[in-house]
C-alpha positions in Angstrom: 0.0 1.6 9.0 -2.3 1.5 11.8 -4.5 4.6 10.5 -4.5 2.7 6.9 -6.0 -0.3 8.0 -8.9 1.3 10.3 -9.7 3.5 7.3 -10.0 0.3 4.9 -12.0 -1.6 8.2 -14.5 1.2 8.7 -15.0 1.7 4.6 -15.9 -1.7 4.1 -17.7 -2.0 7.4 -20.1 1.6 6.3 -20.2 0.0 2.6 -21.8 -3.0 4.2 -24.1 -1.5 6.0 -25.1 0.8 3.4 -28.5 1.5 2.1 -27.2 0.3 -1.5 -26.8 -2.9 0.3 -29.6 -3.6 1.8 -31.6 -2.5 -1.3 -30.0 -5.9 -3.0 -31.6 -9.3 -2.1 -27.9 -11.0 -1.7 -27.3 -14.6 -0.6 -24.7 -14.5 2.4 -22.5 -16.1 -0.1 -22.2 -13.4 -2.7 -21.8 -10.7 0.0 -19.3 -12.8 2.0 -17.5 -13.3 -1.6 -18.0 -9.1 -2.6 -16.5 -8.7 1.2 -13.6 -11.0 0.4 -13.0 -9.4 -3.1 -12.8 -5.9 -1.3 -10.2 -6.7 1.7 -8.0 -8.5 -1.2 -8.0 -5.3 -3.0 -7.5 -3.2 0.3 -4.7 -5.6 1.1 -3.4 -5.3 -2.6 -3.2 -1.3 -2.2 -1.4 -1.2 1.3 1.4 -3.7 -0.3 1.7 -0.6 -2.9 2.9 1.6 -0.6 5.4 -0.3 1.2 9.2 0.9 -0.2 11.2 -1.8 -2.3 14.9 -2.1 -2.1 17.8 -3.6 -3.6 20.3 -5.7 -2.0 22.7 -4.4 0.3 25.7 -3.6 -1.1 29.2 -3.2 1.2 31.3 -0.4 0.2 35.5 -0.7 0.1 35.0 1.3 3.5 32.4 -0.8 5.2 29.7 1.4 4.3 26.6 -0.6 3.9 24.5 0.8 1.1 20.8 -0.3 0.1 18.8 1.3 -2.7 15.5 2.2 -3.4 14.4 0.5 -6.2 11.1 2.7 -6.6 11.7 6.1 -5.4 8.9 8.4 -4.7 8.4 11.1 -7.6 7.9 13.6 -5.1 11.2 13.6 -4.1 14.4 15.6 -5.4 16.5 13.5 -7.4 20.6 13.1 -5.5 23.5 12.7 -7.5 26.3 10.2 -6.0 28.1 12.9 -4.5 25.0 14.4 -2.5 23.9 17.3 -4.7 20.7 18.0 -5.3 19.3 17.7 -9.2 16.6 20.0 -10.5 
């Protein structure tokens, strides 16, 4: 989390200070508004990646179960019983 957030910090901070910006005759309010408009979207893009789950569900056993609503793509599909799906 730590590693996303310094790489969105130092994008926006060399986007600022690039020669694309200081070609543009900007009042500070439009580049304090472009600056907001970017950490919204950065902020929008980490809440992305963040896992969502289902409500916890107890078992007959006491087994405590709690689903993945979203599962990554990437990984092999499981069957109930623990075999892998291809």
């Amino acid at each position: 989390m730590r590693k996303i957030l310094l790489t969105i910090f130092l994008g926006l901070a060399l986007g600022v200070s690039s020669p694309a910006f200081a070609d543009k005759k900007q009042t500070p309010e439009e580049l304090f508004e472009e600056g907001s408009k970017m950490i919204i979207q950065a902020l929008d893009l980490i809440l992305k990646t963040i896992p969502q789950y289902a409500a916890p569900e107890v078992l007959e056993n006491g087994d405590i179960i709690i689903r993945r609503i979203k599962p990554k793509s990437n990984q092999p599909n499981e069957t109930d019983e623990g075999e892998v799906r291809t």
